[in-house]
PyMOL CGO cylinders between C-alpha atoms (Angstrom):
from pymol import cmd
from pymol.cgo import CYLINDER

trace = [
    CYLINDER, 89.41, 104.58, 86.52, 93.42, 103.47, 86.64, 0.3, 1, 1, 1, 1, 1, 1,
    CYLINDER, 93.42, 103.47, 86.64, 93.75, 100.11, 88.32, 0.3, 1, 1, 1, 1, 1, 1,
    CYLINDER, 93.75, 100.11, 88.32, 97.80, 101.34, 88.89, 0.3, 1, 1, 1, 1, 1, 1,
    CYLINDER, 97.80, 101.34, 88.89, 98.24, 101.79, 92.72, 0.3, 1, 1, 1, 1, 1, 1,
    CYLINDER, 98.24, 101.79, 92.72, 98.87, 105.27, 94.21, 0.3, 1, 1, 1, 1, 1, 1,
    CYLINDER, 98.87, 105.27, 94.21, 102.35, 106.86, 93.67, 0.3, 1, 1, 1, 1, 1, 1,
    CYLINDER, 102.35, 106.86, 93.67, 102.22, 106.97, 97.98, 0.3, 1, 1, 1, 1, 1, 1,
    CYLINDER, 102.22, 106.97, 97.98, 100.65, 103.60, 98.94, 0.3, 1, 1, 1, 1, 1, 1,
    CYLINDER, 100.65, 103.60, 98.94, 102.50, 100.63, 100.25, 0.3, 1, 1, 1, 1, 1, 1,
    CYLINDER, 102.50, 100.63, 100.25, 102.46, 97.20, 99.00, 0.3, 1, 1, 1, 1, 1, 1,
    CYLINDER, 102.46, 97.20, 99.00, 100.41, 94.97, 101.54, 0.3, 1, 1, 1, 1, 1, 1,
    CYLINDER, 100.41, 94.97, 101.54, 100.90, 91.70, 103.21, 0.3, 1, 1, 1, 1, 1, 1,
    CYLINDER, 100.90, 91.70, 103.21, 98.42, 89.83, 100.57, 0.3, 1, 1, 1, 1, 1, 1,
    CYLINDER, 98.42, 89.83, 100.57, 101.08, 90.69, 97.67, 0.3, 1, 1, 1, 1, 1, 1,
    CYLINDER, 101.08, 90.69, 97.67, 104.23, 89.24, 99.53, 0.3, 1, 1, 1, 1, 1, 1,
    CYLINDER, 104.23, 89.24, 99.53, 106.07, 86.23, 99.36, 0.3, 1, 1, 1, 1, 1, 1,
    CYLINDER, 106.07, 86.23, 99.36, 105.95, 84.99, 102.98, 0.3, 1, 1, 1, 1, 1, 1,
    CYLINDER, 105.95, 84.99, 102.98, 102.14, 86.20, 103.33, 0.3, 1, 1, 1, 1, 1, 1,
    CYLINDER, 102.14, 86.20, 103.33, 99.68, 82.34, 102.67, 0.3, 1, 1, 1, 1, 1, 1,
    CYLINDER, 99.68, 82.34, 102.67, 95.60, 82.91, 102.97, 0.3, 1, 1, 1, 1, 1, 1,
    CYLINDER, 95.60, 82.91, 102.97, 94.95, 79.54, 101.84, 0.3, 1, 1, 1, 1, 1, 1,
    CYLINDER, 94.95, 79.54, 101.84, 92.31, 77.79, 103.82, 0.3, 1, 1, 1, 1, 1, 1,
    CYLINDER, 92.31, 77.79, 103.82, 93.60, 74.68, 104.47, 0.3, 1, 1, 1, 1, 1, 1,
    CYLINDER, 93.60, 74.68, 104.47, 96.76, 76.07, 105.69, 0.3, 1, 1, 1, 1, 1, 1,
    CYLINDER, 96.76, 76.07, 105.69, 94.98, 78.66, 107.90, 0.3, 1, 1, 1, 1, 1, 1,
    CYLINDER, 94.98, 78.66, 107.90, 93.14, 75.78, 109.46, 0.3, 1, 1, 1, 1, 1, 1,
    CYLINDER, 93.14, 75.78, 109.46, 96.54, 73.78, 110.17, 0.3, 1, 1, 1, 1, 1, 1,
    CYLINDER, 96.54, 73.78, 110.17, 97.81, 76.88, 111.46, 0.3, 1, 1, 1, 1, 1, 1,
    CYLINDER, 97.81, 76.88, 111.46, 95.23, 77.74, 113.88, 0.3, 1, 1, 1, 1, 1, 1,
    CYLINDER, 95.23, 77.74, 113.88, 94.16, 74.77, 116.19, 0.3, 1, 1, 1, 1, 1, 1,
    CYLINDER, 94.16, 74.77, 116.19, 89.98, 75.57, 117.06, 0.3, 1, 1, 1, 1, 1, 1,
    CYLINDER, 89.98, 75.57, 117.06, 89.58, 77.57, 114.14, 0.3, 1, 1, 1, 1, 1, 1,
    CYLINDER, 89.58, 77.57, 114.14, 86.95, 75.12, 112.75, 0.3, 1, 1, 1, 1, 1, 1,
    CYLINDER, 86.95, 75.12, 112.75, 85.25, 75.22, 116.02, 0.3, 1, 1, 1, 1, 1, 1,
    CYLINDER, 85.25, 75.22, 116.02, 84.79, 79.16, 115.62, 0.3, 1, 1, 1, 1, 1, 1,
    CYLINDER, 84.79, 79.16, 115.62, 84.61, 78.82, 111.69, 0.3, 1, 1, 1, 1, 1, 1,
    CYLINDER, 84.61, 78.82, 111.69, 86.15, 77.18, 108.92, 0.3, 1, 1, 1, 1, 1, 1,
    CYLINDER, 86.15, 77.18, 108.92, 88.95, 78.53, 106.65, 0.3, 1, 1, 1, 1, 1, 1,
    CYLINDER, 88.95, 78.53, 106.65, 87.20, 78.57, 104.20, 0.3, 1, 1, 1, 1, 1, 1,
    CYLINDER, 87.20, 78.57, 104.20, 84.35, 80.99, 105.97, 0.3, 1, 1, 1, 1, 1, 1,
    CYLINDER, 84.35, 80.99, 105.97, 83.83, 84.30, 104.05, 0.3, 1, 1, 1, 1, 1, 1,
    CYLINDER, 83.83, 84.30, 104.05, 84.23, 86.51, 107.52, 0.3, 1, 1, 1, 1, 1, 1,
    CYLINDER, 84.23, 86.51, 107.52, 87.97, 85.58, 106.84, 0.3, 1, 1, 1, 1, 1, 1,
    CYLINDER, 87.97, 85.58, 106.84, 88.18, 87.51, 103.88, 0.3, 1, 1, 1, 1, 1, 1,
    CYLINDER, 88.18, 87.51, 103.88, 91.75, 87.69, 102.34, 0.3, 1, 1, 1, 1, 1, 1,
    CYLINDER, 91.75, 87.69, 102.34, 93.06, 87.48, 105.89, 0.3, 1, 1, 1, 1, 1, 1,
    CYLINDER, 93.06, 87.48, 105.89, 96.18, 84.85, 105.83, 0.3, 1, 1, 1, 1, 1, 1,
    CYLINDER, 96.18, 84.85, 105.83, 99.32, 83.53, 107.44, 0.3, 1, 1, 1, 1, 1, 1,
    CYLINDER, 99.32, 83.53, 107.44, 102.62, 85.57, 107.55, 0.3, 1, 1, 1, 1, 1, 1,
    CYLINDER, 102.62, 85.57, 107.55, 104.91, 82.24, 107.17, 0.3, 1, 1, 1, 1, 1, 1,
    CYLINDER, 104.91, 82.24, 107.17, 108.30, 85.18, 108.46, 0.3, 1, 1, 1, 1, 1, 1,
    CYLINDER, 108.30, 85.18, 108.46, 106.68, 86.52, 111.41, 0.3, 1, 1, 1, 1, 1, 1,
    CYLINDER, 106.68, 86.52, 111.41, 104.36, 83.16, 112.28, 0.3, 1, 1, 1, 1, 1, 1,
    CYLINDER, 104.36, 83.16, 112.28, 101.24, 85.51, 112.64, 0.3, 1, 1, 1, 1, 1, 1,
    CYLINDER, 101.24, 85.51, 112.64, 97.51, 85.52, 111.52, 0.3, 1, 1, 1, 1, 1, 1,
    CYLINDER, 97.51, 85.52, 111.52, 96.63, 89.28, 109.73, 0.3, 1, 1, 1, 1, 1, 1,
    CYLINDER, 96.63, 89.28, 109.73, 94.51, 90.97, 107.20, 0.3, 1, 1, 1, 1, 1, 1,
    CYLINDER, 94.51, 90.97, 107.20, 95.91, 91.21, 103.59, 0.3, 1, 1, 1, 1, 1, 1,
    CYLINDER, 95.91, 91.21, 103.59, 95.90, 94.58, 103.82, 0.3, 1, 1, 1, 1, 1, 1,
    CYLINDER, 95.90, 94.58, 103.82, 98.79, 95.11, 106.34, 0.3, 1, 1, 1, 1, 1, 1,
    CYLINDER, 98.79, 95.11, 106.34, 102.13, 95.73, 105.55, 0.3, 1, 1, 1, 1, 1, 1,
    CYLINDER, 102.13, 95.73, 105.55, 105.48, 95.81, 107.31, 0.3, 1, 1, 1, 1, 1, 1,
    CYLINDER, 105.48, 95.81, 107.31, 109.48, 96.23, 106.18, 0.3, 1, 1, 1, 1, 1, 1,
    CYLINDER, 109.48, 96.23, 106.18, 110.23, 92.68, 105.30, 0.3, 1, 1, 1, 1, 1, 1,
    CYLINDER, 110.23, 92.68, 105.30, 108.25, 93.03, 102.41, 0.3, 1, 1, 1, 1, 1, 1,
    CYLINDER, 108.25, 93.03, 102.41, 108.82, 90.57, 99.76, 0.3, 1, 1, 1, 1, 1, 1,
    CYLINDER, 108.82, 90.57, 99.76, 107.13, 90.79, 95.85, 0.3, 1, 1, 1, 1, 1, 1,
    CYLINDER, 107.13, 90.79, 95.85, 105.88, 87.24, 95.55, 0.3, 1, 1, 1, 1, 1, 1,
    CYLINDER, 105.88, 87.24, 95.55, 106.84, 85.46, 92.45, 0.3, 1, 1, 1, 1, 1, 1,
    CYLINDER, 106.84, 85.46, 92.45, 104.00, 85.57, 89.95, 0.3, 1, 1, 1, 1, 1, 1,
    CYLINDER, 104.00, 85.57, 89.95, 102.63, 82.37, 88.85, 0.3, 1, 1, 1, 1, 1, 1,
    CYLINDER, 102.63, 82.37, 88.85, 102.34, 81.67, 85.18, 0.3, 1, 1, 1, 1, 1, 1,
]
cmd.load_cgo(trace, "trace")
């Protein structure tokens, strides 16, 4: 089984420079999350933060500002 992506998918939100899923910064993002949940919860899955747009979404989205993220050493 390849682990290379598709010749015809899209890169996704969870791969992109402006896209943040950590939980601390979901939980400063979102006033009452705790109250549903925690950041850290495992319902939230890779779900994060789109710092561009200012909007909550799964990983798994994508859109045309697309940025590669830098890759960390």
């Amino acid at each position: 089984m390849s682990s290379r992506p598709a010749l015809n998918s899209r890169p996704t939100c969870g791969s992109c420079r402006h896209f943040d899923n950590r939980p601390a910064l979901v939980e400063r993002q979102i006033p009452g999350l705790r109250t549903m949940g925690s950041g850290y919860s495992s319902v939230k899955s890779r779900d994060g933060v789109c710092r561009l747009h200012d909007r909550y979404l799964a990983a798994e989205y994508h859109c045309p500002a697309y940025e590669e993220a830098p890759v960390s050493p």
